[in-house]
Biotite code that builds the C-alpha atoms (Angstrom):
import biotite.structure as struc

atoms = struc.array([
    struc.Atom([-31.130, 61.472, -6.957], chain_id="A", res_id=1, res_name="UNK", atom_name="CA", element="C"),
    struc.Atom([-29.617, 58.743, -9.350], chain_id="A", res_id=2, res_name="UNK", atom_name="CA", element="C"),
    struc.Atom([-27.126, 57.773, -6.554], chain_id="A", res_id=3, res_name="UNK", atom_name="CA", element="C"),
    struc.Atom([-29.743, 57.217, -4.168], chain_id="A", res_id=4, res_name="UNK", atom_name="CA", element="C"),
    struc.Atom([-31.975, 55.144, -6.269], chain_id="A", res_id=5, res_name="UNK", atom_name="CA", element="C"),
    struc.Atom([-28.289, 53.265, -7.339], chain_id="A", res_id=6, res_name="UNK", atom_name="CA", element="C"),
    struc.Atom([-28.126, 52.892, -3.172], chain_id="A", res_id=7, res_name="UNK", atom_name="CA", element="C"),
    struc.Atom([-31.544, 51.375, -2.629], chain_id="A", res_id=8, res_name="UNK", atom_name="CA", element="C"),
    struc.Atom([-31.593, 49.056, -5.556], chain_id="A", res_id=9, res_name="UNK", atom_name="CA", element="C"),
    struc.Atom([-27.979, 47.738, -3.954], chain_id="A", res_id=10, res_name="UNK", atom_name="CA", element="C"),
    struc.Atom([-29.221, 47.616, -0.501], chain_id="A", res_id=11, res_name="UNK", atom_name="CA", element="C"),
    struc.Atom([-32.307, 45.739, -2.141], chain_id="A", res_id=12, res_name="UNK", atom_name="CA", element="C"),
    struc.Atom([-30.254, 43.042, -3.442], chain_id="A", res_id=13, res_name="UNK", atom_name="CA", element="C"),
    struc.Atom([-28.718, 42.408, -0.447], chain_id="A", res_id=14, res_name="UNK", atom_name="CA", element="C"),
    struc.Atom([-31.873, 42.402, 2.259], chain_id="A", res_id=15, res_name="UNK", atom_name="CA", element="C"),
    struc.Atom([-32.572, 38.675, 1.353], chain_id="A", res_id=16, res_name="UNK", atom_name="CA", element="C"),
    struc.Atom([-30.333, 35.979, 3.107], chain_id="A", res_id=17, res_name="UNK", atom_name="CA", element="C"),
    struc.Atom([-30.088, 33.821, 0.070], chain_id="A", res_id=18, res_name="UNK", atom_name="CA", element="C"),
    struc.Atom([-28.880, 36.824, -1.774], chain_id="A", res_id=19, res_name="UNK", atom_name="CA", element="C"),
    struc.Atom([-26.377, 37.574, 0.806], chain_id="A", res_id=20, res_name="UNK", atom_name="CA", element="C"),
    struc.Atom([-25.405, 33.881, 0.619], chain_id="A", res_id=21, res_name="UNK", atom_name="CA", element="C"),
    struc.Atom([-24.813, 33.887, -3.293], chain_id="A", res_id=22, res_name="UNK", atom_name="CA", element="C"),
    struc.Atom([-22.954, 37.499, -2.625], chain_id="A", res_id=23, res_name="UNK", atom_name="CA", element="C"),
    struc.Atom([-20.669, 35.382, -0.350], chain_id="A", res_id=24, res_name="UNK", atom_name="CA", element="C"),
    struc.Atom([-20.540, 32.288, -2.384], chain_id="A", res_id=25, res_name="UNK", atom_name="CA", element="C"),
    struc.Atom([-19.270, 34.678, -4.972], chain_id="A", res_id=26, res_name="UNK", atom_name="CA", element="C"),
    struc.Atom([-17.328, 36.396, -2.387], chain_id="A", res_id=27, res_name="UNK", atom_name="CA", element="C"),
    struc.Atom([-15.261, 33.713, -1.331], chain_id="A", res_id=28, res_name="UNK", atom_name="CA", element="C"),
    struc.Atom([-14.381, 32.509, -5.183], chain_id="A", res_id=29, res_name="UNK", atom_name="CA", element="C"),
    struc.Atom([-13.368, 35.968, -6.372], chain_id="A", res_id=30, res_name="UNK", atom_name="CA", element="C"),
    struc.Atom([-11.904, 36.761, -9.024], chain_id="A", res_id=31, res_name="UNK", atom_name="CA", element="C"),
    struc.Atom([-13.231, 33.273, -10.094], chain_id="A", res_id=32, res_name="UNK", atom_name="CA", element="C"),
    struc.Atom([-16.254, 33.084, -12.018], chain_id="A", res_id=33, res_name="UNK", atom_name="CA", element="C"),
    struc.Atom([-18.761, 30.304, -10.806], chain_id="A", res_id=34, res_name="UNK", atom_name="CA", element="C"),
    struc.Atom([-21.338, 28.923, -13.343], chain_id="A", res_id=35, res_name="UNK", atom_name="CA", element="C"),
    struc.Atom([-25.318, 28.980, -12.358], chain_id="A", res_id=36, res_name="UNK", atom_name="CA", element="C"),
    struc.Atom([-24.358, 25.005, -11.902], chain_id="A", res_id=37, res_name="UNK", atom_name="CA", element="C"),
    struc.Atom([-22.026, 25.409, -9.643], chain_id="A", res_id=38, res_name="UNK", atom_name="CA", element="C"),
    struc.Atom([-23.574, 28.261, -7.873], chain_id="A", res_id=39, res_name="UNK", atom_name="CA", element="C"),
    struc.Atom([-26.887, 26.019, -7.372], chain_id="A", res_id=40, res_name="UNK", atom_name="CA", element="C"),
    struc.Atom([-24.982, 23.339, -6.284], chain_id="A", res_id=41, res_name="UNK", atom_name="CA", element="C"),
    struc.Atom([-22.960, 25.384, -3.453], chain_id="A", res_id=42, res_name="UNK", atom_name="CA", element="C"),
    struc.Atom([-26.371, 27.158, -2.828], chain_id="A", res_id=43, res_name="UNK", atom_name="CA", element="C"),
    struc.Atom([-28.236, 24.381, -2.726], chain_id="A", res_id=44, res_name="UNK", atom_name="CA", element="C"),
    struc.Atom([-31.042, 25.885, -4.327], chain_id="A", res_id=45, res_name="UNK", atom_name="CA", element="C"),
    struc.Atom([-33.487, 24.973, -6.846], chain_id="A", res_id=46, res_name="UNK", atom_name="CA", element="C"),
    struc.Atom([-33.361, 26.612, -10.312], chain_id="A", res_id=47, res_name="UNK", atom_name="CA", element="C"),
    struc.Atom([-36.209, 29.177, -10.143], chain_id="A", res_id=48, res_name="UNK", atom_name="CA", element="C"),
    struc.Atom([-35.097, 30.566, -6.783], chain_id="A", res_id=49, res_name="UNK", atom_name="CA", element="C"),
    struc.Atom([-31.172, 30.699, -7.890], chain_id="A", res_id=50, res_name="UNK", atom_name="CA", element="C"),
    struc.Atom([-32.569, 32.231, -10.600], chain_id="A", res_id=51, res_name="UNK", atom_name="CA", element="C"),
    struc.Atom([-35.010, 34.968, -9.202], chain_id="A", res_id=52, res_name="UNK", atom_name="CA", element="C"),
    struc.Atom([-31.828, 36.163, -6.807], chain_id="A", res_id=53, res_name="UNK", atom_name="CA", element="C"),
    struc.Atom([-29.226, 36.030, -9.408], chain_id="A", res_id=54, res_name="UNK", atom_name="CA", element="C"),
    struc.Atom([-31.205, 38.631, -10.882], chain_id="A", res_id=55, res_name="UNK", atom_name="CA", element="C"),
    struc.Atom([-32.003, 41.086, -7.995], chain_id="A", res_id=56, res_name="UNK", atom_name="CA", element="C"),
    struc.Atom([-28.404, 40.660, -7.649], chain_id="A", res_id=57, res_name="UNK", atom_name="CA", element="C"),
    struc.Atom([-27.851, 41.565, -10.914], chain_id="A", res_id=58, res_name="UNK", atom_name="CA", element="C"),
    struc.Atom([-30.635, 44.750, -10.829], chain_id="A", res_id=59, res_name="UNK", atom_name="CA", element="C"),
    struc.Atom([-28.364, 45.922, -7.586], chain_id="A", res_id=60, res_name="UNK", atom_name="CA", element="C"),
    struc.Atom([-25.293, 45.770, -9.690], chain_id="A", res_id=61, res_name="UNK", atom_name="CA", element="C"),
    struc.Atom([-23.314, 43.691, -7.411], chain_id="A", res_id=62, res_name="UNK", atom_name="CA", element="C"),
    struc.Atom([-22.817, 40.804, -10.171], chain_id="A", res_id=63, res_name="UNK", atom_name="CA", element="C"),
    struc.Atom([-22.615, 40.367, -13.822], chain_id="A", res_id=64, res_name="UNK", atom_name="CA", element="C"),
    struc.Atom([-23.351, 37.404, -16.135], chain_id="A", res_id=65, res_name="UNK", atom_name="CA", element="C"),
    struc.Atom([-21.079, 36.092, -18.946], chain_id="A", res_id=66, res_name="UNK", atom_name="CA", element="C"),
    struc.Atom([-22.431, 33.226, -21.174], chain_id="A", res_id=67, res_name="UNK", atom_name="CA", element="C"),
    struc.Atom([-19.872, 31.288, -22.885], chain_id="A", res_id=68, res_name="UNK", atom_name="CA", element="C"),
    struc.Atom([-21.582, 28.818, -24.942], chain_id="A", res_id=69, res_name="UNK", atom_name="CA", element="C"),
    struc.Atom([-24.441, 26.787, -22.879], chain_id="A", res_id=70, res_name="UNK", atom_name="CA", element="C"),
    struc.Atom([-23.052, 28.146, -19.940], chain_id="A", res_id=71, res_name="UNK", atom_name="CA", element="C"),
    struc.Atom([-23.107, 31.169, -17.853], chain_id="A", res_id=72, res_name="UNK", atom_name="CA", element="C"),
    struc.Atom([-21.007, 32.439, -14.946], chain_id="A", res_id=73, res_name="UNK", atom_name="CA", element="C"),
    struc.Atom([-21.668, 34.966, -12.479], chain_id="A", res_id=74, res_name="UNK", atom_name="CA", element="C"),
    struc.Atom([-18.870, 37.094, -10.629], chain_id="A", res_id=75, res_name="UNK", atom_name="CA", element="C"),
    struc.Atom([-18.730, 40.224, -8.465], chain_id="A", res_id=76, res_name="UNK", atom_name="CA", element="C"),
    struc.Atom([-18.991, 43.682, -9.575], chain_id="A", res_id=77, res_name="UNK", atom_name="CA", element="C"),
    struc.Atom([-17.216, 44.675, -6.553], chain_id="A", res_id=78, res_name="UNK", atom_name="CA", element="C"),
    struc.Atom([-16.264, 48.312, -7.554], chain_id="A", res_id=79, res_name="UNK", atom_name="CA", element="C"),
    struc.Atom([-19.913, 49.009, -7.980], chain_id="A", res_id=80, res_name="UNK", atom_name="CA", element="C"),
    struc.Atom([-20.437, 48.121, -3.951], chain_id="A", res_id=81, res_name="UNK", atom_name="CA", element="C"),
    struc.Atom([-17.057, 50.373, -3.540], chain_id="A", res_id=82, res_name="UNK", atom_name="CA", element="C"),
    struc.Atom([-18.974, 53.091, -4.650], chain_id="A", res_id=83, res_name="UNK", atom_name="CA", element="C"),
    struc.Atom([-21.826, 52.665, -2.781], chain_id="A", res_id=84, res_name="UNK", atom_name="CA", element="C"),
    struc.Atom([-20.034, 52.129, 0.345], chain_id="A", res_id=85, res_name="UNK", atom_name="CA", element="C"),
    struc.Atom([-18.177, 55.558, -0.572], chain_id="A", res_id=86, res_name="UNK", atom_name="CA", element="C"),
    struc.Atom([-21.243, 57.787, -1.036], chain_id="A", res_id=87, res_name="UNK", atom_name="CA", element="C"),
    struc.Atom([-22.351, 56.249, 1.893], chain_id="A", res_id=88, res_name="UNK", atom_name="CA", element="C"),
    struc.Atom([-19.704, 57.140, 4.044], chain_id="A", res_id=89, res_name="UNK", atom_name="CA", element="C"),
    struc.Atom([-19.420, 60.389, 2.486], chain_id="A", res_id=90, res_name="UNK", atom_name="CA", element="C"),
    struc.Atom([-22.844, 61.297, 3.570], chain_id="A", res_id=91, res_name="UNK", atom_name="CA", element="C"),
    struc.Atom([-22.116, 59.935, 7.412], chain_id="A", res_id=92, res_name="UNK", atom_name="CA", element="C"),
    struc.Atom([-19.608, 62.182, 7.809], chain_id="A", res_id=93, res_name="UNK", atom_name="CA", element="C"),
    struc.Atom([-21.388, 65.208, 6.929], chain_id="A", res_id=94, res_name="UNK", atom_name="CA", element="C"),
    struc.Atom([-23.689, 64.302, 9.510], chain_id="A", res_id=95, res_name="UNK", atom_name="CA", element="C"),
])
């Protein structure tokens, strides 16, 4: 039951298009970290929006957060989507 509720909450993260867009942003930058600046100036978003997806994002385990002083950076948690994508494929083929 845990991995399906670890499923949902990933799929959740990624069923907005902005979310999907910071997911690539982040993506494309890997293994870079990109500060919430930078990420709201390649988003083009304004700060509570950036903010509210960061953190579904976040909740779905795709990213982390590191602060370093005043700032914070974001990067990819990609071997939590790796194991998502596994169970996931492990279930279609029992099918």
């Amino acid at each position: 039951m845990e991995n399906l509720y670890h499923i949902s909450q990933c799929f959740k993260a990624l069923s907005h298009k902005r979310r999907v867009l910071l997911f690539d942003l982040l993506l494309k930058h890997e293994p870079q970290k990109l500060s919430f600046g930078d990420l709201q100036k390649l988003s083009k978003m304004p700060v509570a929006p950036l903010t509210h997806h960061l953190g579904f994002l976040e909740k779905g385990g795709l990213i982390y957060r590191q602060t370093k002083g005043a700032h914070t950076y974001f990067a990819l948690q990609l071997q939590n989507l790796s194991s998502v994508l596994d169970i996931v494929r492990m279930r279609c083929k029992k099918r």
